[in-house]
N, C-alpha and C positions, 0 to 999 in steps of 0.2 A: 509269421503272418500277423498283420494289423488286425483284429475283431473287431476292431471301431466300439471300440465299449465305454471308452473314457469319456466321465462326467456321466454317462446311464446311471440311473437310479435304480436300484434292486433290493426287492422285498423278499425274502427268503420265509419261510416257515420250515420247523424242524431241522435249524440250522445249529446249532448248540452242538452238534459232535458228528460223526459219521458221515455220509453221502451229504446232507446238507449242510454240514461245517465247510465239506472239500468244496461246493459247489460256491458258496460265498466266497471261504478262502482263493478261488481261482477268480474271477469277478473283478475280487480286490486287486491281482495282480495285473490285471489286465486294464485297470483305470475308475472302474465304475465306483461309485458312493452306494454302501450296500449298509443294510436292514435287516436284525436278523434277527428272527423270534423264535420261541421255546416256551417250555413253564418255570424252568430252572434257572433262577438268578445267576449262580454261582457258574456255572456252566458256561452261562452265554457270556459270562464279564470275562473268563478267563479266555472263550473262543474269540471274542472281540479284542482284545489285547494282543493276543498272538499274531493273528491277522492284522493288527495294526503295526506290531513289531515288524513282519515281515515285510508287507508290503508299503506301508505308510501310507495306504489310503485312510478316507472317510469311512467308519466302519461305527455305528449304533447297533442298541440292543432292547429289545424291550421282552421282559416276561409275561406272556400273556397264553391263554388254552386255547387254541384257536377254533375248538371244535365248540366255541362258546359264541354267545353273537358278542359278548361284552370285547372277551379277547380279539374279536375280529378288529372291533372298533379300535382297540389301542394299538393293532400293529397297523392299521390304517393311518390313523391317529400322527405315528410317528414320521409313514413314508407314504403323503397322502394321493401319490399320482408320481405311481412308479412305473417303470418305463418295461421292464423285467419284473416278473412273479413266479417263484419258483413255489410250489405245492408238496410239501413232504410231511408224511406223519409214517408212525410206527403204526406196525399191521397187529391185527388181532391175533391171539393164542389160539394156539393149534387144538383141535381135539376133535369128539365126534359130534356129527349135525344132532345127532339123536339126544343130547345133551342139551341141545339150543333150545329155548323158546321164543316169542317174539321181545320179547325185550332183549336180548341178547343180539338177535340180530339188527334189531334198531338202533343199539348200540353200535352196529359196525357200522351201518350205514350211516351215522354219524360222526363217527369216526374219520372214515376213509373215502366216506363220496361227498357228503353235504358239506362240508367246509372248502373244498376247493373250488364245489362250484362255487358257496356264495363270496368268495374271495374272488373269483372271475366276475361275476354280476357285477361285484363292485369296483373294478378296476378298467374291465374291456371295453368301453365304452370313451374311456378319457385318454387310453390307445390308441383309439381309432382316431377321435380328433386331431392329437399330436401326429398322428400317423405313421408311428413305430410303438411296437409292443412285442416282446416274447412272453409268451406262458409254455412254462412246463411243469407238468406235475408228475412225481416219483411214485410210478407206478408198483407192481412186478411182473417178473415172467409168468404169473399165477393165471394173468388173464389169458396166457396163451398155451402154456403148459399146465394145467390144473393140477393142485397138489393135494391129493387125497384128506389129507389133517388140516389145511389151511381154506376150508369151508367157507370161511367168513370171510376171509379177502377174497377167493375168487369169486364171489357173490358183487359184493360191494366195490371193488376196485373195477371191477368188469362195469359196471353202473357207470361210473366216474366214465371211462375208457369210448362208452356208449354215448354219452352225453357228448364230450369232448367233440368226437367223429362230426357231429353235425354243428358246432358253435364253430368250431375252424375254418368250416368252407363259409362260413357269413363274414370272418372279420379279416382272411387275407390280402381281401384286395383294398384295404384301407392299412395294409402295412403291418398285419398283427400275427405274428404267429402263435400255435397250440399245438403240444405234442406230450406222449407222453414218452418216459423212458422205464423201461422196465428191466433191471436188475434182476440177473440171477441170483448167482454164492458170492458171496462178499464178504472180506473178512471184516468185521463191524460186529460192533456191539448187541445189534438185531439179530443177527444170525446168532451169536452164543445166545442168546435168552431162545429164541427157536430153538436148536439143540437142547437146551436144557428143559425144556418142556416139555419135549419127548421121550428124555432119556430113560422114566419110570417102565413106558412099554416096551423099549426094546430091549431094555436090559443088557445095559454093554455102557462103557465107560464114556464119557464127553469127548476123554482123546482118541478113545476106537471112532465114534461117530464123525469127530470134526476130522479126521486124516483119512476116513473113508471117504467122505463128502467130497474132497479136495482131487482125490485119486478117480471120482465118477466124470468130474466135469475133464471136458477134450480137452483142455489149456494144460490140465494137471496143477493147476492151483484156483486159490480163491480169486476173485479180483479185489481189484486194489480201489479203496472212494477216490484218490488222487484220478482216476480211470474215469470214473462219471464227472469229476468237476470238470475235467476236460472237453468231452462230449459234450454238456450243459454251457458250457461256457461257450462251442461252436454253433450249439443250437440258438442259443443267445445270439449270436454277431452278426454284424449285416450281410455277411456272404451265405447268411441259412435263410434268407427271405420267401426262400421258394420251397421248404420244407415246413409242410400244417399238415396236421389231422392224422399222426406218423404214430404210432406203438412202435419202438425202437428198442431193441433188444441187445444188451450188452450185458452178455454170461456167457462168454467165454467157451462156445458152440456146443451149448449144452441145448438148445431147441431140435429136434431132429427133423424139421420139415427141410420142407424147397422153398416155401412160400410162407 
């Protein structure tokens, strides 16, 4: 299947390794001129090399925090009216809320809900003129399945998910879509630092935790970020026009509702 991506311009954030490497890396293979930021030099030059090896796209990099307004500006800066904006950051450490006070949560909310929006403020609007745009921001399953130790993303990222629901229905019918996708288990680098954060209270070994984790989820493994760049890359294409304002769940039938 065509996605019609070739020559799209795509902005990536938290693309330097994991779910956002794959989601760049698939982009590239499918045509578009992709942009891909992090805070980590070393990282993003070696993710952008690889992906150029492979696919022999256009592929930049720029090191910038995005939860900063400076760093907003430079990965602006580099991809000023980009067609595709992918929204991903690492989630906050697990622990108890009773531990939090409000700096800690303002923290998160900085973190995980204010940067994507003002990365939408400043991009959705030049979507709509052109009259194609994908936004999607990498949610998790947290805003649906709530995870008792992970207090601060389901707080914040549920914020993000809030927000999102009502900027979608304003900008589709000028050709823009917004959705988010929300990851379960995943075998990534996110999830061992998650395990290893917990691993003090339960008391049992990394490889008891991660081969139990694997054996709870209905797939019976982790998923694979090659799994999301695929999905992001459909949500990307012109045959998803008619998919906004969507929480998209791919974990591998670990949700147990109907709805």
């Amino acid at each position: 299947m065509d996605l019609g991506l070739t020559g799209k311009r795509a902005l990536l954030t938290g693309a330097s390794k994991g779910m956002g490497r794959a989601c760049a890396h698939r982009l590239a293979q499918e045509g578009a001129e992709v942009t891909i930021v992090a805070r980590t030099a070393d990282t993003l030059e070696q993710a952008a090399e690889a992906i150029r090896a492979d696919t022999g796209a256009t592929v930049q990099w720029v090191a910038a925090d995005i939860t900063t307004e400076e760093g907003r500006a430079a990965a602006l800066a580099a991809c000023p009216a980009p067609d595709i904006l992918l929204n991903n950051a690492g989630g906050a450490a697990p622990g108890d809320f009773r531990d939090w006070g409000s700096d800690v949560w303002v923290a998160a909310v900085e973190q995980m809900m204010l940067p994507p929006i003002m990365m939408m403020r400043a991009t959705v609007d030049g979507m709509m003129e052109r009259g194609f745009g994908r936004i999607v921001n990498i949610a998790s399953r947290s805003v649906k399945i709530a995870q008792p130790e992970l207090g601060l993303s389901n707080g914040a990222r549920s914020g993000l998910v809030g927000f999102t629901a009502g900027l979608a229905r304003q900008t589709v019918a000028r050709g823009v879509t917004i959705n988010n996708l929300l990851p379960g288990i995943f075998d990534s680098d996110g999830q061992r630092e998650h395990i290893e954060g917990m691993l003090d209270e339960m008391g049992k070994s990394f490889d008891e935790v991660w081969q139990a984790r694997a054996r709870g989820i209905p797939a019976g493994r982790y998923g694979r970020v090659e799994e999301i760049g695929a999905y992001f890359a459909f949500l990307c294409s012109a045959h998803a026009g008619f998919i906004t304002g969507q929480n998209l769940l791919i974990d591998g039938g670990s949700y147990p509702g109907t709805y």
